[in-house]
N, C-alpha and C positions, 0 to 999 in steps of 0.2 A: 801743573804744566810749566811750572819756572822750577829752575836748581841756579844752584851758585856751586864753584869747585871749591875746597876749601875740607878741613876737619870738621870743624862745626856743622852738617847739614843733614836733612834731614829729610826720610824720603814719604813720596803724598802719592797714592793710593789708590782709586774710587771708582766706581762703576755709577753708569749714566745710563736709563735709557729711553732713547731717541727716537720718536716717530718720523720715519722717512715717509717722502714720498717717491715710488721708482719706474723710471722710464727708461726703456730701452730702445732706439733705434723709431721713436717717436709710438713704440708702443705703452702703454699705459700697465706695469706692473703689479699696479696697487698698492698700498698703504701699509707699509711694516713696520712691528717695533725691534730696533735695533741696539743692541747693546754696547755700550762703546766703555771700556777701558782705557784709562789716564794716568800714563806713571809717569812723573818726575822725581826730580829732585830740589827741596830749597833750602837757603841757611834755614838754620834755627831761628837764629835775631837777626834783625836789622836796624838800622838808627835809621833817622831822618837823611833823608840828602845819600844816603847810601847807592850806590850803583851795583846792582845784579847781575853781570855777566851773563854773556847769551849762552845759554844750556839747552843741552839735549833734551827731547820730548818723545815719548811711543804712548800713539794710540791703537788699540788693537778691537776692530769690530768683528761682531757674533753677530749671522745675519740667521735669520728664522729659516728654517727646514722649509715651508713654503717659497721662498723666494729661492734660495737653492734649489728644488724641483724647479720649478718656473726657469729658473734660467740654465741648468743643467739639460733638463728633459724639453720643454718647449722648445728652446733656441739652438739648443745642442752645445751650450758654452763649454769651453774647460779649461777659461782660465779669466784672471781680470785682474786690472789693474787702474791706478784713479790718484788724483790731487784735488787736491783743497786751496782753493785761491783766498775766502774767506773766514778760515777757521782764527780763533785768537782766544785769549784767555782773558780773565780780569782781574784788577787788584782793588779791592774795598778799602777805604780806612776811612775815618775821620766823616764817615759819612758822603764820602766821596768815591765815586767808581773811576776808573780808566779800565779801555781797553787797547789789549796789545796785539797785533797784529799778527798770524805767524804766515811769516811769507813763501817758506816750502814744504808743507805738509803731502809728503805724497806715500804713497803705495807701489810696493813691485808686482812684478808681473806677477800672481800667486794663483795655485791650481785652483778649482773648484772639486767640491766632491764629487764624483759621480753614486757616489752610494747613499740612499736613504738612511736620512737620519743621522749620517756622520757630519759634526760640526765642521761649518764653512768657517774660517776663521780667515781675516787677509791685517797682517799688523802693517802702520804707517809710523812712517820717522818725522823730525822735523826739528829747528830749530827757535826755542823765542828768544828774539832780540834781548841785546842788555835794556835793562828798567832802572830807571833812578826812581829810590822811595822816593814819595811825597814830601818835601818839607813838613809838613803837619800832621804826618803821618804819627798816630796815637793809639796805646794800648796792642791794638792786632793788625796784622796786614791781610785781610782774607784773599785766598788768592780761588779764581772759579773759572768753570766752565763756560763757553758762550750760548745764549739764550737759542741762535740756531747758525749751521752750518748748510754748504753745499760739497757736494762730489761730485766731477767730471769725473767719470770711465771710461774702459775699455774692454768688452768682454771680447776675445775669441773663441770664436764659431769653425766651425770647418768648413762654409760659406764667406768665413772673412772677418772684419772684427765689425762688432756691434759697439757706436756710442751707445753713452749709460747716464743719467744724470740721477743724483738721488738728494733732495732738498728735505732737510733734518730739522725737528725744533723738537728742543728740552726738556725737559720736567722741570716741576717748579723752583727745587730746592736743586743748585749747580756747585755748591759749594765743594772744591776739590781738597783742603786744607786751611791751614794759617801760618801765618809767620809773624813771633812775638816783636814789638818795638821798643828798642832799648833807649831812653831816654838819651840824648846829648850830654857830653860831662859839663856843661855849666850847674845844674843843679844840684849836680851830687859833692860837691866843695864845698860851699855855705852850709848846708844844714848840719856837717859833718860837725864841727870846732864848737860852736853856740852851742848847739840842744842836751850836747854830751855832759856838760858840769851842770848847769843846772837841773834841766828835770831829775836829773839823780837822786840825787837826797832827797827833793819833795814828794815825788809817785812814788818812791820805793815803801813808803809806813802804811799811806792811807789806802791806795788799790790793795794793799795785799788781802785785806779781811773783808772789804764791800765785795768786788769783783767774785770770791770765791766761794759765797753762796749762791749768789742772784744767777750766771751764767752756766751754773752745773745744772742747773735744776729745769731753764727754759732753752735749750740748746738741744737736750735728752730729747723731751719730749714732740718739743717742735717737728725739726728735723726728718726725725724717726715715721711721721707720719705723712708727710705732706710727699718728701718726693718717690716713699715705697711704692704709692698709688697713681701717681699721675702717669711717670715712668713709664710704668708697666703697661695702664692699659692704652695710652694712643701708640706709642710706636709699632708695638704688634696691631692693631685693626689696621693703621691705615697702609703701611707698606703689604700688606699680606694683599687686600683688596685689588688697588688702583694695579700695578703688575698683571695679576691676574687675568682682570675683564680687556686692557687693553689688547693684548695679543690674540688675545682667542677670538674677537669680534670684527677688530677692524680690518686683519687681510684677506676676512672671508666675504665680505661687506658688499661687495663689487666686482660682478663682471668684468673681464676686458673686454672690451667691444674692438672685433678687426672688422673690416669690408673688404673685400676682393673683389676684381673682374674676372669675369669666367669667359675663356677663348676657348672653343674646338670644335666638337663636330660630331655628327651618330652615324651610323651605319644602320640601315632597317634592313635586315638578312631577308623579308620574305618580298620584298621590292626590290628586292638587287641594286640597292642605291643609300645615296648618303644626303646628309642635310646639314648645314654649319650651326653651328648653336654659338650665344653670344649673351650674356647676363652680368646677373650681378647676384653675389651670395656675403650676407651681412651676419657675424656671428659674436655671440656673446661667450667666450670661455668662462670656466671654473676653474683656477688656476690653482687649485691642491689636487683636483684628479685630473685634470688635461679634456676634462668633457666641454663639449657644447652644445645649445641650441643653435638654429640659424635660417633666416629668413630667406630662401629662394628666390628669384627672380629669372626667368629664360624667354628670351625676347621674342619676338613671331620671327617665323626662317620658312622660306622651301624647303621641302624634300624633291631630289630628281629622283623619280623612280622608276622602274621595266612593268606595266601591266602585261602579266601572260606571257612575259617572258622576253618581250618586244616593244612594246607596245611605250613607247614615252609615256611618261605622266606627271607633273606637275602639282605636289599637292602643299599646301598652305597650312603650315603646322602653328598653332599656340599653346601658351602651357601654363598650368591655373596648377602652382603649389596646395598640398591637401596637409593641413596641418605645418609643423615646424622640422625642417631638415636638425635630425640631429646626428652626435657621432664624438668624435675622441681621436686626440693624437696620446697615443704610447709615451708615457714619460721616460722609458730605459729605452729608445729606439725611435722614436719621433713618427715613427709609422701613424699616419693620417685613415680613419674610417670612418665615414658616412653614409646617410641613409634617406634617401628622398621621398616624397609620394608626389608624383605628379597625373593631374588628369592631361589628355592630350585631344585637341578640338579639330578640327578639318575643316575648316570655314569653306576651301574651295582647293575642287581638283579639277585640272583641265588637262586637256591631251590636245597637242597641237592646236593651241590658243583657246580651242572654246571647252567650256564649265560641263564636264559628264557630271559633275559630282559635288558633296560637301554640304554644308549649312551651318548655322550659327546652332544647331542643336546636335549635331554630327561632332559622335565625340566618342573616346573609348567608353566601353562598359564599366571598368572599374579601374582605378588608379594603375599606373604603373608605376610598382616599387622598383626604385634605382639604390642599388646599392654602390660605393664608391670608396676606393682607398688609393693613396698616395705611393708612388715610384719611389719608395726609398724615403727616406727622412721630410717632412713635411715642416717647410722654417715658416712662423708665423707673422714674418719680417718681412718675407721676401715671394711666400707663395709657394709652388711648387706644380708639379703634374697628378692628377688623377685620372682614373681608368677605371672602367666597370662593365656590368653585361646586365641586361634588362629585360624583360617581357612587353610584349601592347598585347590589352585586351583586345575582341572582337571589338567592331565600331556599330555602334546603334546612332539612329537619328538621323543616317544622309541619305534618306527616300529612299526610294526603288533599287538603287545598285547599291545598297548599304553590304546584301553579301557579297556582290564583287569585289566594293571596296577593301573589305575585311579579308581577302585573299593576299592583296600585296599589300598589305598594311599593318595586319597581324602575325603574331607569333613571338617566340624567343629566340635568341641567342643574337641580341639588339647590343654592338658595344658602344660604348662613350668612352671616348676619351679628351681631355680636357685641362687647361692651365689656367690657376688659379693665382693672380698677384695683384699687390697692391694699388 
């Protein structure tokens, strides 16, 4: 991630990848490994005291087929854009690290795919400051990647744009390159003039016939065996493994957890009347199929309703979840579907102030299935409307006028409709 302009340079390479962590619009994305590409350019050598010119930087992330559904299909994204206040690189030598700042690393506006399985790719530019080598800079200058970064985003929605933040950390080994250190010319003068007449004549008789048994023989055999084996077998076990298990395990690992408030209202068709409904619905996605569980809640409401056609009635509705509401937003169409089981209770019906009816036992006979789906694109950021049509069983449990009750009370063709947001 450092160049210098110059004939001498030489270009650095390397692939990294980075466990994010990703949030959108304060929703919780989950956990991906992200691949991130590093090209620059650096000299070849440097000396000491040397000054590196500030040079161009491209990094280019490959974000995982899950986080592209996720933000494609859930959000309805189709495009994104982001900077880096934090990123920098580093320079080793001498047993000594710095790090260098890069202070405009950013991102263009860049599509998203909307097609499965077609790579998300968004490249970022940037510039690192000029570096002065180290005075004491010796033998290599390694130049690396930083241990972890952030990204500020912006995804567009067709609701508008969604902040994005994604907080990144490393793998162990960051190493992007080196760059060789040329000694200072004080040292290469003196040894030149001295060493050259004398050792001449002495090493040229005696090394000739020692040296050229002893090191033909233990050089062969040494060599030959030590780094055939070792070589071979760590590099392949460990990059093949640790790649592997992380990506497969960790963005499946964890639900997103949304919560919504639920506003609107029912219609009971065989009471000629309506009742407001007001809750709360708590869900857990699965963010490779767009599925979820989700816990219900629907608060006690009146129903105004016509007994016989006329007749006022007042009756005190509650509702006891059966089971876990479940359901799916469409990841090519964001269309929202669910599916509820509620029981429904009548604690008390009254008609012109006083109690004909009801009891804490007074309740349908068997669950009413509600099923429910979303008006159009369902954004998991902001909520949306849903609408549905329902049955009540017959009511058992409220004494004596239980069949009466069960006249305006029961039957199908029951709609809800309903807004669900944060």
């Amino acid at each position: 991630m450092i160049g210098a302009a110059g004939a001498n340079a030489a270009d650095l390479e390397e692939n990294f990848d980075y466990t994010c962590v990703v949030r959108a619009g304060g929703l919780g994305l989950g956990t991906h490994v992200i691949n991130v590409l590093a090209e620059t350019s650096v000299p070849d050598a440097v000396s000491p005291g040397e000054v590196i010119p500030p040079t161009p930087v491209t990094i280019t992330l490959t974000l995982p087929e899950l986080l592209r559904s996720s933000t494609a299909g859930l959000l309805g994204g189709t495009s994104a854009s982001g900077t880096s206040t934090d990123s920098a690189v580093t320079i080793t030598t001498a047993g000594e690290t710095q790090t260098i700042a890069i202070p405009n690393l950013g991102a263009p506006d860049t599509a998203i795919p909307q097609v499965v399985n077609e790579p998300w790719i968004i490249p970022a530019s940037g510039t690192v400051p000029a570096i002065t080598t180290p005075d004491n800079a010796v033998g290599t200058v390694v130049v690396g990647m930083p241990a972890a970064f952030s990204i500020t985003a912006t995804i567009t929605t067709p609701d508008g744009p969604v902040d994005s933040t994604l907080r990144c950390t490393g793998p162990a080994d960051l190493t992007l390159g080196s760059i060789a250190v040329t000694p200072t010319e004080e040292p290469t003068t003196e040894p030149t003039t001295e060493p050259t007449t004398e050792p001449t004549t002495e090493p040229t008789t005696e090394p000739t016939t020692e040296p050229t048994t002893e090191p033909t023989t233990e050089p062969t055999t040494e060599p030959t065996t030590e780094p055939t084996t070792e070589p071979t077998t760590e590099p392949t076990t460990e990059p093949t493994t640790e790649p592997t298990t992380q990506p497969t395990t960790q963005p499946t690992a964890e639900p997103v957890k949304v919560t919504f408030n639920l506003k609107g209202s029912t219609t009971i068709k065989a009471g000629n009347g309506t009742a407001p409904l007001t809750g709360k619905i708590a869900a857990d996605f699965d963010l490779a199929s767009g599925k979820f569980v989700a816990d219900l809640t629907l608060n006690k409401t009146t129903a105004k309703l016509k007994a016989l056609g006329f007749l006022p009635v007042d009756a005190d509705l509650t509702f006891k979840s059966v089971g876990k509401t479940t359901g799916a937003i469409n990841l090519s169409n964001g269309q929202l579907t669910a599916n509820s089981k509620v029981d429904i209770f009548i604690p008390t019906v009254k008609s012109f102030g006083l109690k004909i009816g009801g009891g804490a036992q007074c309740k349908t006979s068997s669950p009413s299935d509600i099923p429910l789906s979303s008006t159009g694109r369902f954004d998991p950021l902001r909520g949306g409307s849903v609408t549905g049509t329902y049955s009540i069983a017959k009511l058992q449990g409220c004494g004596l006028l239980t069949p009466v009750l069960s006249v305006f009370a029961s039957g199908s063709g029951n709609k809800i409709s309903a807004t669900l947001a944060p």
